[in-house]
ZABAVO-217001 format. One record per residue (C-alpha): residue in three letters; x, y, z. Coordinates in pm, whole numbers, plus 50000, padded with zeros to 5 digits. Example, Ala and Ser with C-alpha at 12.3 -4.5 7.8 and 13.67 -1.06 7.14 Angstrom:
2
ALA512304955050780 SER513674989450714 
This chain:
232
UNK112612440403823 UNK113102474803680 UNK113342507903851 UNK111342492604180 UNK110252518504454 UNK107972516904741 UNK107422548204940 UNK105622545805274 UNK104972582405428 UNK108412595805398 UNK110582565905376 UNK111282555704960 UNK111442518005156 UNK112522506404808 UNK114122532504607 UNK115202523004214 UNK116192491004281 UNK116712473903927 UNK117972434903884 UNK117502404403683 UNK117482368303862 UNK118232345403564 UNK116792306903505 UNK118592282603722 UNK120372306203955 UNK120522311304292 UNK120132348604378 UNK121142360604737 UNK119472395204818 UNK121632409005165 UNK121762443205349 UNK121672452505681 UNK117952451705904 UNK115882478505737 UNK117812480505428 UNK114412470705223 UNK115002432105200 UNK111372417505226 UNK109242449205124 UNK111162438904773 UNK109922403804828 UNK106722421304907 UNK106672437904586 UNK107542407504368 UNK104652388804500 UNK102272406304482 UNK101722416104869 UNK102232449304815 UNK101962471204484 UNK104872491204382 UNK104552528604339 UNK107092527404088 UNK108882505903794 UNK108332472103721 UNK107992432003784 UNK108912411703454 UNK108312367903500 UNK109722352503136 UNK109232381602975 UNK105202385403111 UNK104912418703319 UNK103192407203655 UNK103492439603820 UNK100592441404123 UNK099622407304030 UNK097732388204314 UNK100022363704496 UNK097642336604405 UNK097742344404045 UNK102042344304070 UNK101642311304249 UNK099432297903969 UNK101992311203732 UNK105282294403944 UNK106362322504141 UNK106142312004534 UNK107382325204871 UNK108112316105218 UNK107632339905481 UNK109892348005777 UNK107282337606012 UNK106272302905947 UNK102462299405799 UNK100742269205950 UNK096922255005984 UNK097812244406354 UNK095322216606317 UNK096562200806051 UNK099462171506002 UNK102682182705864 UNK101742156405549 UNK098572180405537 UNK099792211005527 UNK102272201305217 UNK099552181705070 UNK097432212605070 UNK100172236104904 UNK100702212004586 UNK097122210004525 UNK097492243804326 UNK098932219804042 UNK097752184104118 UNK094702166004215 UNK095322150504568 UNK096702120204486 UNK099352136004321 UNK099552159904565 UNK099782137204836 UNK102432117004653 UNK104332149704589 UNK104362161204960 UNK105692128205068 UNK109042132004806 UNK109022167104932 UNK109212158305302 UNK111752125405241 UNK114342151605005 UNK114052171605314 UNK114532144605589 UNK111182150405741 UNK109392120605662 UNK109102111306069 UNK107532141506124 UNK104952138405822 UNK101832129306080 UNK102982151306353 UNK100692183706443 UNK101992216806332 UNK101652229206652 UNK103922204406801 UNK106622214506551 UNK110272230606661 UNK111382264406488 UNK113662242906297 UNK110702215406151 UNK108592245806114 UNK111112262905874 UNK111722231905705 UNK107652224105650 UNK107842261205515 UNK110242255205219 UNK108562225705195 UNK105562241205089 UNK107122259004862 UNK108492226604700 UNK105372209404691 UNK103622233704431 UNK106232222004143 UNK107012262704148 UNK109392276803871 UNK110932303404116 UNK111072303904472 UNK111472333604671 UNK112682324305051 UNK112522346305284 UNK115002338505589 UNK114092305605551 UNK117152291505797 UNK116892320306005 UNK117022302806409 UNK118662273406258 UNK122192264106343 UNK124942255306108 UNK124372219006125 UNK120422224506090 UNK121172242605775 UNK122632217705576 UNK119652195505488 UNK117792226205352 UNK121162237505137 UNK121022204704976 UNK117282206004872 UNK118012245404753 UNK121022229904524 UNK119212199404406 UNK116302215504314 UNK118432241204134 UNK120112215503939 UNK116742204203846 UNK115672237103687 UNK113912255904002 UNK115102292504037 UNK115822306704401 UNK116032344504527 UNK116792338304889 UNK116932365505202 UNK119572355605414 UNK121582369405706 UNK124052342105749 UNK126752348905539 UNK128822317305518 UNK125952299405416 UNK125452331305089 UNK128772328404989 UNK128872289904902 UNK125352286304794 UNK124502315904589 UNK125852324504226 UNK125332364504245 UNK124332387104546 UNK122832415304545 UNK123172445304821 UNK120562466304944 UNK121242494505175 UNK118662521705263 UNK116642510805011 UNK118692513004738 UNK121042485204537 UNK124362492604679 UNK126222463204530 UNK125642436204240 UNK127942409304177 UNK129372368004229 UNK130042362404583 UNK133812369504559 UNK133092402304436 UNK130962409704722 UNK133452396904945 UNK135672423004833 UNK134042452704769 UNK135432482705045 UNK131742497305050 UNK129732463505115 UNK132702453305364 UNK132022488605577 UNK128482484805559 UNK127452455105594 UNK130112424605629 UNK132092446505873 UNK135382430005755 UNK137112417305460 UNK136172376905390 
């Protein structure tokens, strides 16, 4: 992205915000509540337009696009709020996210990997609407999974889950990095930044405060004051 803003009434909710998230990393965007986290992911998705700059995928310019057209082009997103059809089987609801690439054989086939590389095969027939927080979090990234995407953008995707909860889902992000997916994650819990992703980078009010590997992060005075509240 280049020169990104997003003004709504007032507020520049993303002001100039300029970064590249190269192939095969795992990019950690951080900043305190407010600081412009997911109207970015808004913006790179296609969910909301940008007012200003501009949204580059391999060298394509996809700024605006529809989020449907960025899916079809393998660009997907979770959402902090888990998106479910209720009705449906946890085996469904993957099922129906990899049909954007595959008939539903294949699809189906893919959903089940998808579900065992994220030990949730047992709950592959239960209801959505019998799911924890946790399993719903974990059917949500494994949406994402199931549409063969190129980049995934995850949006507080272990947000409610506890350390131990968020270890299956940190092995499926690094596996499926070391098999050529991309990931910009949102994430407040910073242990869990610092040894997953290879470059952070710090929004505060809007604007990029900080770019850099985690250990730089760690140790910059500003992002310390900020946002980490002490050195790590």
């Amino acid at each position: 992205m280049s020169g990104l803003g997003k003004t709504f009434g007032g507020l520049n909710a993303v002001d100039d915000v300029s970064f590249a998230v190269e192939s095969g990393q795992i990019v950690a965007l951080i900043g305190p509540n407010g600081a412009g986290k997911t109207t970015t992911f808004n913006l790179l998705t296609g969910f909301l337009r940008p007012d200003r700059g501009s949204v580059h995928l391999g060298g394509e310019d996809i700024t605006g696009r529809a989020p449907h057209t960025l899916a079809a082009k393998g660009m997907v997103r979770s959402f902090q709020t888990a998106k479910m059809f209720p009705t449906m089987t946890v085996v469904e609801i993957v099922t129906t996210a990899g049909l954007l690439h595959a008939p539903p054989a294949r699809a189906r086939k893919r959903a089940r990997e998808v579900l065992e590389r994220l030990e949730m095969s047992a709950k592959a027939d239960t209801s959505a609407q019998e799911l924890s927080l946790p399993d719903r979090q974990m059917v949500e990234l494994a949406k994402c999974l199931a549409t063969e995407p190129k980049l995934v953008l995850l949006d507080e995707i272990m947000g409610g889950l506890n350390r131990a909860e968020c270890d299956v889902p940190m092995r499926a992000i690094e596996q499926m990095r070391d098999s050529g997916i991309t990931f910009l994650l949102v994430e407040h819990v910073m242990p869990i930044v610092m040894s997953l992703a290879d470059k952070l980078v710090v929004l505060d009010f809007g604007r990029k405060a900080a770019e850099g590997t985690p250990r730089e992060i760690a140790d910059n005075p500003e992002v310390q004051r900020s946002y980490l509240g002490q050195a790590m």
